[in-house]
DRENKE-453071 format. One record per atom (N, C-alpha, C): x, y, z; residue number from 0; residue in three letters; atom name; chain. Coordinates in pm, whole numbers, always signed. Example, Ala and Ser with C-alpha at 12.3 -4.5 7.8 and 13.67 -1.06 7.14 Angstrom:
! residues 2
<<+1319 -569 +780> 0 "ALA" "N" "A">,
<<+1230 -450 +780> 0 "ALA" "CA" "A">,
<<+1320 -330 +780> 0 "ALA" "C" "A">,
<<+1285 -225 +708> 1 "SER" "N" "A">,
<<+1367 -106 +714> 1 "SER" "CA" "A">,
<<+1290 +3 +787> 1 "SER" "C" "A">,
! end
This chain:
! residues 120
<<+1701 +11694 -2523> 0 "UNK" "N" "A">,
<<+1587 +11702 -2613> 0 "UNK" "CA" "A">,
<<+1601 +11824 -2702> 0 "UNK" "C" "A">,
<<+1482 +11854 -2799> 1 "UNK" "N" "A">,
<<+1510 +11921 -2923> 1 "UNK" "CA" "A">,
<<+1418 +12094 -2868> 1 "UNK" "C" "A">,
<<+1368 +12057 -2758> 2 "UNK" "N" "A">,
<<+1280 +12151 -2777> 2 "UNK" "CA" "A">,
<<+1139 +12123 -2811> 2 "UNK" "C" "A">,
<<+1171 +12076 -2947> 3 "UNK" "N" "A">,
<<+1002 +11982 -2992> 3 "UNK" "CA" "A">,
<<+953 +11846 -2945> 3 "UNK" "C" "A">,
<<+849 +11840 -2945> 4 "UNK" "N" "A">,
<<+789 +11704 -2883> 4 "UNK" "CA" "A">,
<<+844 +11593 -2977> 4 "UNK" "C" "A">,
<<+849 +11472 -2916> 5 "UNK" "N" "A">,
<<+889 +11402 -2980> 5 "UNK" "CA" "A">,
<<+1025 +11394 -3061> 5 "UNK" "C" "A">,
<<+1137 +11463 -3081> 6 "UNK" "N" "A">,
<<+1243 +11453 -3139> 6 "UNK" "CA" "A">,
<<+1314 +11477 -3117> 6 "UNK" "C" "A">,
<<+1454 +11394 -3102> 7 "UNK" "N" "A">,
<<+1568 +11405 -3056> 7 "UNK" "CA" "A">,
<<+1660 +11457 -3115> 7 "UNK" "C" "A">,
<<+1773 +11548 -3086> 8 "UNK" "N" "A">,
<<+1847 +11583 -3156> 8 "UNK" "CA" "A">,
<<+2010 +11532 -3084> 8 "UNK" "C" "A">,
<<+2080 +11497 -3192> 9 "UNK" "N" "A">,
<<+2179 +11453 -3179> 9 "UNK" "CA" "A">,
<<+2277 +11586 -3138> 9 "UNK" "C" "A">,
<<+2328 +11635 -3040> 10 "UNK" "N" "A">,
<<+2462 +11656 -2979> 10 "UNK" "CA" "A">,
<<+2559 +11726 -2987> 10 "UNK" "C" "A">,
<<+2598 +11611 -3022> 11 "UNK" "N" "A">,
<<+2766 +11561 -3037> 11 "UNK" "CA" "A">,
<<+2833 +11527 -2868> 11 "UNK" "C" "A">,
<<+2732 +11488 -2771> 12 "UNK" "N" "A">,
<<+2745 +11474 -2667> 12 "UNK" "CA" "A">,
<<+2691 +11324 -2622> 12 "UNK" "C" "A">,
<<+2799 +11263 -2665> 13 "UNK" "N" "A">,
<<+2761 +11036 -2683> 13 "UNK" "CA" "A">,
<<+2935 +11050 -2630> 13 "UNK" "C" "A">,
<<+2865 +10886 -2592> 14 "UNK" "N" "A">,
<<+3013 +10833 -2597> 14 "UNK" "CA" "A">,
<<+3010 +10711 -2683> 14 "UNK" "C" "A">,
<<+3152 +10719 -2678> 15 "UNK" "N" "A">,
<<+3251 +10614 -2805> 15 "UNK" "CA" "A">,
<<+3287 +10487 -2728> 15 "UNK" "C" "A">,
<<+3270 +10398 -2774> 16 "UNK" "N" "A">,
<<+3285 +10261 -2726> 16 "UNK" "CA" "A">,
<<+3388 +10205 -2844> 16 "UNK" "C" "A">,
<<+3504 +10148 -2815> 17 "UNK" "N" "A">,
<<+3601 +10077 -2882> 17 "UNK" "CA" "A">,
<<+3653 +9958 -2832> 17 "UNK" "C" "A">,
<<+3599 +9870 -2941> 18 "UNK" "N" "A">,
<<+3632 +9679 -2917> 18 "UNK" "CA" "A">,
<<+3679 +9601 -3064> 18 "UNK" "C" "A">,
<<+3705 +9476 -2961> 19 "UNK" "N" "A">,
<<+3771 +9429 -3157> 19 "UNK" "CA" "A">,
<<+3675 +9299 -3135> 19 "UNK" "C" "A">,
<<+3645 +9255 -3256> 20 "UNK" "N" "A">,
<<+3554 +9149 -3280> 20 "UNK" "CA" "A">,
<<+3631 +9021 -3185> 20 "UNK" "C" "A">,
<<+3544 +8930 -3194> 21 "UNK" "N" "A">,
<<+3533 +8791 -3127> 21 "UNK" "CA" "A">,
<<+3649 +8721 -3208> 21 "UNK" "C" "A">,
<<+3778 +8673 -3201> 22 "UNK" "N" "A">,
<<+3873 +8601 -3275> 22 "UNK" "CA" "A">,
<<+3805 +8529 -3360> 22 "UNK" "C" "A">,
<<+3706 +8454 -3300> 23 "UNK" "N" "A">,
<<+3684 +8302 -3393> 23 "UNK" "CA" "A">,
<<+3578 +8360 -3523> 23 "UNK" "C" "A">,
<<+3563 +8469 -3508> 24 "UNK" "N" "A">,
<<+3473 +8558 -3628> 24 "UNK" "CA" "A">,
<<+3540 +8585 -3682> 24 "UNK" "C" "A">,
<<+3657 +8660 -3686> 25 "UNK" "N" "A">,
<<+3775 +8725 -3763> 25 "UNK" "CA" "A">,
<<+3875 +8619 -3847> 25 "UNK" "C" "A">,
<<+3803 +8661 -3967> 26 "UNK" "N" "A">,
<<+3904 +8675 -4073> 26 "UNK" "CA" "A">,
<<+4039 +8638 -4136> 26 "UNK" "C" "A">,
<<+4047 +8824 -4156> 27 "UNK" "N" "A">,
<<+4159 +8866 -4180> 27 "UNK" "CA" "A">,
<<+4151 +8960 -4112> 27 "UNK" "C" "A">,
<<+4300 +9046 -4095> 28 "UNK" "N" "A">,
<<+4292 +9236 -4093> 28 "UNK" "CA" "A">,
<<+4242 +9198 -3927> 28 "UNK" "C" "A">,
<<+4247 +9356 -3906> 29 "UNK" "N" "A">,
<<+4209 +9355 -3738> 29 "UNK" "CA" "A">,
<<+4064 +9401 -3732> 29 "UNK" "C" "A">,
<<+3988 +9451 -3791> 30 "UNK" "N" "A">,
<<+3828 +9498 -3809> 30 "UNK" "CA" "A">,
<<+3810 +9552 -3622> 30 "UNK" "C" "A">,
<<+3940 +9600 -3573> 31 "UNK" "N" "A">,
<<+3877 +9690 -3511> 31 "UNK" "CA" "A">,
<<+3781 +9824 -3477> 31 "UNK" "C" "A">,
<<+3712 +9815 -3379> 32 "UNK" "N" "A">,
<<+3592 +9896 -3398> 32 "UNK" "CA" "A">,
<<+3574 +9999 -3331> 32 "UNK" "C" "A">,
<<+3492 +10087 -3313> 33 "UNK" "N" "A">,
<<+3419 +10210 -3249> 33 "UNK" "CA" "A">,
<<+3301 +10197 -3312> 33 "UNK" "C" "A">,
<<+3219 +10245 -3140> 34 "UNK" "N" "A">,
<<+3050 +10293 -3211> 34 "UNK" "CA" "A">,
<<+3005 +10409 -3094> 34 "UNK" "C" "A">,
<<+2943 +10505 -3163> 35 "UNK" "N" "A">,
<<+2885 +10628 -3096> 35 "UNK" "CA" "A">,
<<+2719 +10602 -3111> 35 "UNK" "C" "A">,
<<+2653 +10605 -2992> 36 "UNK" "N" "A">,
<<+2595 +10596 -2998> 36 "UNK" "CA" "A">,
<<+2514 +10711 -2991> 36 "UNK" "C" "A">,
<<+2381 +10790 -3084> 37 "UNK" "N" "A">,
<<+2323 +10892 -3054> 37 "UNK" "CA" "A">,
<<+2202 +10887 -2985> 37 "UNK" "C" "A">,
<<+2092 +10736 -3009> 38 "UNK" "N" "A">,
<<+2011 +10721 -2972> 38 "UNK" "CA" "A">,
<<+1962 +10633 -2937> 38 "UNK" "C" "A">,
<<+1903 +10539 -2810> 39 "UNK" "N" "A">,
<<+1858 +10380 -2779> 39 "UNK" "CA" "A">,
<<+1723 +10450 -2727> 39 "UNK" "C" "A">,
<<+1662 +10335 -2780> 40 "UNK" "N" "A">,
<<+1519 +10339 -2728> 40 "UNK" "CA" "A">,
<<+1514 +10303 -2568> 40 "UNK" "C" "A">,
<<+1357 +10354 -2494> 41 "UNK" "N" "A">,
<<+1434 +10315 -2340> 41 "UNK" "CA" "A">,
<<+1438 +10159 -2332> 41 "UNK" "C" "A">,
<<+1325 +10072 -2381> 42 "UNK" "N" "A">,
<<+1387 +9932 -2424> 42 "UNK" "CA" "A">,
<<+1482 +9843 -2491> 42 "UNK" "C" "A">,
<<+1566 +9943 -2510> 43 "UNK" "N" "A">,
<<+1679 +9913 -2628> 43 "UNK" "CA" "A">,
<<+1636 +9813 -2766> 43 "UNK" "C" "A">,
<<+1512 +9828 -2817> 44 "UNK" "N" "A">,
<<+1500 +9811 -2908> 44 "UNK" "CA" "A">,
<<+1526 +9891 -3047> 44 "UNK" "C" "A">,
<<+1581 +9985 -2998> 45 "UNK" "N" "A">,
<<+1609 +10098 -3176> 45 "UNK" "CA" "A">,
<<+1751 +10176 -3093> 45 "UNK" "C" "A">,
<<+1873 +10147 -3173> 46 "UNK" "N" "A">,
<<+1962 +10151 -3157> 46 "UNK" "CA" "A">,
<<+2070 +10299 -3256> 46 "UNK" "C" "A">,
<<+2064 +10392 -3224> 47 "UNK" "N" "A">,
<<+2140 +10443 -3380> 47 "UNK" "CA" "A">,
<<+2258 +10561 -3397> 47 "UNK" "C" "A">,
<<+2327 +10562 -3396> 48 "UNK" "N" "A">,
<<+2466 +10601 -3385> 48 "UNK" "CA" "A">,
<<+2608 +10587 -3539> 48 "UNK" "C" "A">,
<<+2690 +10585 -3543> 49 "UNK" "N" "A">,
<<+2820 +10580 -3612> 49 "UNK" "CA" "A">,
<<+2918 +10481 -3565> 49 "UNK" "C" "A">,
<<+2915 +10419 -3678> 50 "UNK" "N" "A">,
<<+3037 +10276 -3655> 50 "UNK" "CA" "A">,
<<+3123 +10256 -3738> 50 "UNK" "C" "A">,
<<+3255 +10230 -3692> 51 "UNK" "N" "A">,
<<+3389 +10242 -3799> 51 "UNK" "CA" "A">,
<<+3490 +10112 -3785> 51 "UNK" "C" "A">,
<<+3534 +10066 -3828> 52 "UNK" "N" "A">,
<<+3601 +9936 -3866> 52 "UNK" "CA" "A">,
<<+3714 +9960 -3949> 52 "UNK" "C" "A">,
<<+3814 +9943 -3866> 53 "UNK" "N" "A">,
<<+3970 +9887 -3938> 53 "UNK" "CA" "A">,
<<+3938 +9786 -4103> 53 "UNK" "C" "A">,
<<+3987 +9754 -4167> 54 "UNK" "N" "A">,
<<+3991 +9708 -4277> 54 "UNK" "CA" "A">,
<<+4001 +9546 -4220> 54 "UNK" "C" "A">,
<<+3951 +9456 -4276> 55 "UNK" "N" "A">,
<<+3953 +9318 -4214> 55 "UNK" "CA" "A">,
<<+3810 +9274 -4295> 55 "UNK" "C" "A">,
<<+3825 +9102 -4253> 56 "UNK" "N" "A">,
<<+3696 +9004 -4308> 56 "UNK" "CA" "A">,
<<+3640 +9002 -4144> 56 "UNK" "C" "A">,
<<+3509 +8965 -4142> 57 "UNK" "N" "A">,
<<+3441 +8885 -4039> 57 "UNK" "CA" "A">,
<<+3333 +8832 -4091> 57 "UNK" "C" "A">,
<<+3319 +8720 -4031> 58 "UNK" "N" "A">,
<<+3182 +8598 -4041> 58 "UNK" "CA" "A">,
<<+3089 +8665 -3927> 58 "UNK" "C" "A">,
<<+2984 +8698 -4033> 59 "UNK" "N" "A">,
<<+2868 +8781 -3946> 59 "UNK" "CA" "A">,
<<+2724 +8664 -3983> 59 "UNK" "C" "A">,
<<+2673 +8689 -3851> 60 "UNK" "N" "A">,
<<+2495 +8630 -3876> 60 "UNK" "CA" "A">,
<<+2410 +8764 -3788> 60 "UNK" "C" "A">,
<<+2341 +8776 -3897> 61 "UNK" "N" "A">,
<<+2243 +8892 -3823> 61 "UNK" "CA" "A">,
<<+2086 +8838 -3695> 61 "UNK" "C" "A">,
<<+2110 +8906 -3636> 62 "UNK" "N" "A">,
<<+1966 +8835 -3568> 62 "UNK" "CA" "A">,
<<+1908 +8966 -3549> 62 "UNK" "C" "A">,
<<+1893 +9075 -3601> 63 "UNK" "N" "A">,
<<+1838 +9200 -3589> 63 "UNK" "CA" "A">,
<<+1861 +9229 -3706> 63 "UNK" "C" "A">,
<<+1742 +9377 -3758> 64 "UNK" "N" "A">,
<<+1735 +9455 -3861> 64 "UNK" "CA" "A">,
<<+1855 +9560 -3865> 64 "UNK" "C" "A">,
<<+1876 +9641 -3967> 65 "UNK" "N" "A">,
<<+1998 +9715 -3932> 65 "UNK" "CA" "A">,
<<+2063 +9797 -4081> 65 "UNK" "C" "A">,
<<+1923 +9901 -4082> 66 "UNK" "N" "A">,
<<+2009 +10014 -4158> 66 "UNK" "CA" "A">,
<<+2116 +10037 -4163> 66 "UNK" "C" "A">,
<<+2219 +10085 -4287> 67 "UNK" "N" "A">,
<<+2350 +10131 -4307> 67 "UNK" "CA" "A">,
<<+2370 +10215 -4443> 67 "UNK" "C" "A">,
<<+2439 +10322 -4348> 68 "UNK" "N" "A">,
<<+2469 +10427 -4488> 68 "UNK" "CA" "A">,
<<+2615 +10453 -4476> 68 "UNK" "C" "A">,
<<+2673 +10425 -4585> 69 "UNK" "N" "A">,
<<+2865 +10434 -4559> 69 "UNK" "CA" "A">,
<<+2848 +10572 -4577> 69 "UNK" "C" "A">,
<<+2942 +10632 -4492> 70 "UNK" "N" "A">,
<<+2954 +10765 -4521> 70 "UNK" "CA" "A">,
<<+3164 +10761 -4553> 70 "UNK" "C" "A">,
<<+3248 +10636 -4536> 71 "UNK" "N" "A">,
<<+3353 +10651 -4586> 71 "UNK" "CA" "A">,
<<+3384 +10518 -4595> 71 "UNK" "C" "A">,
<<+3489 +10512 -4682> 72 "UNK" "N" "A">,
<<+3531 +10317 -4707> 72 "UNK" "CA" "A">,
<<+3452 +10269 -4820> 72 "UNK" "C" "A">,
<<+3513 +10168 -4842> 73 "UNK" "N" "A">,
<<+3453 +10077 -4916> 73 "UNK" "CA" "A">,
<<+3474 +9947 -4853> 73 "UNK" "C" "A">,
<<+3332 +9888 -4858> 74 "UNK" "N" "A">,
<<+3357 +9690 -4838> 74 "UNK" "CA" "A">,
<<+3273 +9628 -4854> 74 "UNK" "C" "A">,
<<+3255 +9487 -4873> 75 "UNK" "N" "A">,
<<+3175 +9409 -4932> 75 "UNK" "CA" "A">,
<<+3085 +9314 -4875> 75 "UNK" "C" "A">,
<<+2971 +9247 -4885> 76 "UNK" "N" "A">,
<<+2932 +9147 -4770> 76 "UNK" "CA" "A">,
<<+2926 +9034 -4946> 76 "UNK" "C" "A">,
<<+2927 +8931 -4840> 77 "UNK" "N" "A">,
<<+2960 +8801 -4924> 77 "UNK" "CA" "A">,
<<+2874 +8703 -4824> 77 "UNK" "C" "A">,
<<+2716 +8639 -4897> 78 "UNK" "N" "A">,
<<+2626 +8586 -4826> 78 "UNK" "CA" "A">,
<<+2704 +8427 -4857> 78 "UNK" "C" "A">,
<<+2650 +8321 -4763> 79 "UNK" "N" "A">,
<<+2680 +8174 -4776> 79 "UNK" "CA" "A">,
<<+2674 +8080 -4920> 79 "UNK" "C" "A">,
<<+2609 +8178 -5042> 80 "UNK" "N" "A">,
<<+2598 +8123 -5129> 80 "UNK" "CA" "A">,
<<+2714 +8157 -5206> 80 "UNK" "C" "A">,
<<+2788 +8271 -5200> 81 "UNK" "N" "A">,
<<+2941 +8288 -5256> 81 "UNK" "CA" "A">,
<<+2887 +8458 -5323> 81 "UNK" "C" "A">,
<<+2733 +8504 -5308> 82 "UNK" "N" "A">,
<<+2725 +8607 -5386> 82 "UNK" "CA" "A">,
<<+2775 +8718 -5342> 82 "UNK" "C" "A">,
<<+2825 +8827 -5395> 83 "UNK" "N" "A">,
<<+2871 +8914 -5331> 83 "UNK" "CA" "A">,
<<+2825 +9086 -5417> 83 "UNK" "C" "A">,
<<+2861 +9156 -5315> 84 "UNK" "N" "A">,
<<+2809 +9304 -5338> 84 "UNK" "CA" "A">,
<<+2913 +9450 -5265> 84 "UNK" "C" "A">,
<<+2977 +9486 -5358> 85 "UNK" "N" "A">,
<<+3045 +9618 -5326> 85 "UNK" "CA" "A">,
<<+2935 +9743 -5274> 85 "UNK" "C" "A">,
<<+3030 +9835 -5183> 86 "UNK" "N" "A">,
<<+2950 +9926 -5101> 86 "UNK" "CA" "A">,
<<+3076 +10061 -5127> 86 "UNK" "C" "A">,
<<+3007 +10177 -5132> 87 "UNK" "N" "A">,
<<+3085 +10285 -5144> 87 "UNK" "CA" "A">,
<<+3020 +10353 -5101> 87 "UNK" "C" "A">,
<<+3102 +10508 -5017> 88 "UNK" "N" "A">,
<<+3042 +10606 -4989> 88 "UNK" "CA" "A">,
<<+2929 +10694 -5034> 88 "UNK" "C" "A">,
<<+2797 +10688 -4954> 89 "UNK" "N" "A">,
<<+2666 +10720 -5039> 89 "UNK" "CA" "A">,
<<+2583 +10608 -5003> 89 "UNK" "C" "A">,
<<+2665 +10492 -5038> 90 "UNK" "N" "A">,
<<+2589 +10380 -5074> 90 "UNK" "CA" "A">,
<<+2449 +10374 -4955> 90 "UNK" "C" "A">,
<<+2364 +10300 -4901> 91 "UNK" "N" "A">,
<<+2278 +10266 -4802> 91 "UNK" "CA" "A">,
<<+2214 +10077 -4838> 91 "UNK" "C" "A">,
<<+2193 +10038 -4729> 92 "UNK" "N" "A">,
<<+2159 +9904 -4767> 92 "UNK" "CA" "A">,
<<+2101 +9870 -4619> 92 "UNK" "C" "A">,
<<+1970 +9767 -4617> 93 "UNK" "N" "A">,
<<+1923 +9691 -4499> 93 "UNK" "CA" "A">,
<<+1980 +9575 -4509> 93 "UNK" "C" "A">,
<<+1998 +9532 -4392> 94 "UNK" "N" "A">,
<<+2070 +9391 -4313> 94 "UNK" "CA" "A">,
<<+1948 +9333 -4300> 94 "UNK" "C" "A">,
<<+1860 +9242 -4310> 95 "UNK" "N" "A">,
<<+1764 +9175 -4249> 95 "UNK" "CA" "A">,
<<+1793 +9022 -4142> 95 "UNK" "C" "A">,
<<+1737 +9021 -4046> 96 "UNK" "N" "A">,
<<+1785 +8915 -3958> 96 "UNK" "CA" "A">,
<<+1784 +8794 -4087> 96 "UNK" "C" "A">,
<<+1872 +8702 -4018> 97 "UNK" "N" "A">,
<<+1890 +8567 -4111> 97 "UNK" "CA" "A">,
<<+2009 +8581 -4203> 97 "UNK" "C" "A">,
<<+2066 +8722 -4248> 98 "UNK" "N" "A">,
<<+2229 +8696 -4289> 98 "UNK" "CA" "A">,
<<+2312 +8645 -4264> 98 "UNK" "C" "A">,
<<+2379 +8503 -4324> 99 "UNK" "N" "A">,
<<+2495 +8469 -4311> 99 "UNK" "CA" "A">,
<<+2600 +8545 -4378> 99 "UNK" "C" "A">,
<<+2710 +8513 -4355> 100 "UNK" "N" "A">,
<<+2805 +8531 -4497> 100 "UNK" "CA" "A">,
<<+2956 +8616 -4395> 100 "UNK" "C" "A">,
<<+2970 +8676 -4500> 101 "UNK" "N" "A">,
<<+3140 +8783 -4451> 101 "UNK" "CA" "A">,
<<+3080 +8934 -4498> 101 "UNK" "C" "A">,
<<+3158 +8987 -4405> 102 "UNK" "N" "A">,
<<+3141 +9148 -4418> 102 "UNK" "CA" "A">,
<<+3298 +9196 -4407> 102 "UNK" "C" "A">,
<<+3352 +9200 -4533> 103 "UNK" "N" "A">,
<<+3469 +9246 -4554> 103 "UNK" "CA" "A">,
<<+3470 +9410 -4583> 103 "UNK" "C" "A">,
<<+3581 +9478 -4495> 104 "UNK" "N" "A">,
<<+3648 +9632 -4514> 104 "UNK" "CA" "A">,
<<+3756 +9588 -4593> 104 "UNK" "C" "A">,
<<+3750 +9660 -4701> 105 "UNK" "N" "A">,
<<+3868 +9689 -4777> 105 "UNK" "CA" "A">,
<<+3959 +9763 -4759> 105 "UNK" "C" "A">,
<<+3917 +9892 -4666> 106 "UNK" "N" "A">,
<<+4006 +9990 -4597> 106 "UNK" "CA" "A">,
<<+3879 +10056 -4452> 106 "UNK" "C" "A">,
<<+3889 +10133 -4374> 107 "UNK" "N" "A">,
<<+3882 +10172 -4269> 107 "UNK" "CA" "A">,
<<+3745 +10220 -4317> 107 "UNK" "C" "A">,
<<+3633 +10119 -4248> 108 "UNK" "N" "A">,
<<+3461 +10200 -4286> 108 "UNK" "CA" "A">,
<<+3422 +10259 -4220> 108 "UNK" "C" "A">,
<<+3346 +10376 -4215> 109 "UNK" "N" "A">,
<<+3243 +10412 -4120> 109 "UNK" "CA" "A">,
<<+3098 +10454 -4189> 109 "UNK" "C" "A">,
<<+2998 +10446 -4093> 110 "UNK" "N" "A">,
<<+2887 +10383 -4138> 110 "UNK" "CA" "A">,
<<+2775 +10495 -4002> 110 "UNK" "C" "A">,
<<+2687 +10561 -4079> 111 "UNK" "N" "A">,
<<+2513 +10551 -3994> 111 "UNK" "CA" "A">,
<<+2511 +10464 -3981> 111 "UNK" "C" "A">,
<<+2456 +10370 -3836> 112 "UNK" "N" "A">,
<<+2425 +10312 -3828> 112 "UNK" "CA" "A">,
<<+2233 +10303 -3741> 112 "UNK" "C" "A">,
<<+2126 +10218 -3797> 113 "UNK" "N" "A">,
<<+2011 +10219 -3716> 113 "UNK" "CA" "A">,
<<+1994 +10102 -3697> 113 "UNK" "C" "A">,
<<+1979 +10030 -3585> 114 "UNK" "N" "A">,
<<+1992 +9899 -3520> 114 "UNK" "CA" "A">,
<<+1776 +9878 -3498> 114 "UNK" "C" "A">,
<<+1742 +9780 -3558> 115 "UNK" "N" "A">,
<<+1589 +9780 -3504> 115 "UNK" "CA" "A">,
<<+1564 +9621 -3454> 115 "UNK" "C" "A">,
<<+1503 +9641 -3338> 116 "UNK" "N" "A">,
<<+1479 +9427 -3278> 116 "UNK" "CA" "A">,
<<+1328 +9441 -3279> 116 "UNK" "C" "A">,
<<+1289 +9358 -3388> 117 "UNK" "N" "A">,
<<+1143 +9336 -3451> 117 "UNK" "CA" "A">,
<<+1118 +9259 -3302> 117 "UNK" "C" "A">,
<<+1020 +9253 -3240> 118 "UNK" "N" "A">,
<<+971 +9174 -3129> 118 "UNK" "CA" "A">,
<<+874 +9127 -3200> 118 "UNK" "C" "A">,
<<+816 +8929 -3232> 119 "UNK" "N" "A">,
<<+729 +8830 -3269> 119 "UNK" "CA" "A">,
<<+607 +8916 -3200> 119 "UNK" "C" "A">,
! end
């Protein structure tokens, strides 16, 4: 803890989890991964940490909310209708559940990541 009520302070004391996506999702490229996690709610509903990805395509569907701020890389998501949208360092963007499409790395991303599961 931070000392102060209510706020957490990040560390640098997480661990790193490293996996490679599900084959039948993948692409191209290897979109292998790492994620650090800094903070889960005790219900694991709010999720938020740093995530990095090898360069590669994957077929993503979101079923959760999910802040993102590139802090390196560039890559693109490409929804089911063919539209598409470049991302660069700086950039920030929400995921809202119900995304289809591809989430292509053009080279090696890493990303803030804040994971949120809206409960009905």
């Amino acid at each position: 803890m931070s000392g102060l009520q209510n706020v957490v302070l990040y560390d640098g004391d997480a661990e790193t989890i490293s996996y490679s996506p599900n084959p039948e999702k993948l692409v191209e490229g290897s979109f292998a991964q790492t994620s650090t996690s800094f903070f889960s709610s005790p219900d694991k509903s709010i999720l938020t940490g740093i995530w990095t990805a090898e360069a590669g395509t994957l077929r993503v569907e979101y079923g959760r909310h999910e802040f993102c701020h590139l802090i390196a890389g560039r890559m693109e998501l490409e929804d089911e209708a063919g539209n598409c949208r470049s991302f660069a360092p700086g950039d920030s963007f929400m995921m809202l559940p119900g995304f289809r499409g591809l989430w292509r790395n053009i080279d090696r991303v890493e990303k803030y990541f804040v994971l949120i599961d809206v409960k009905p």
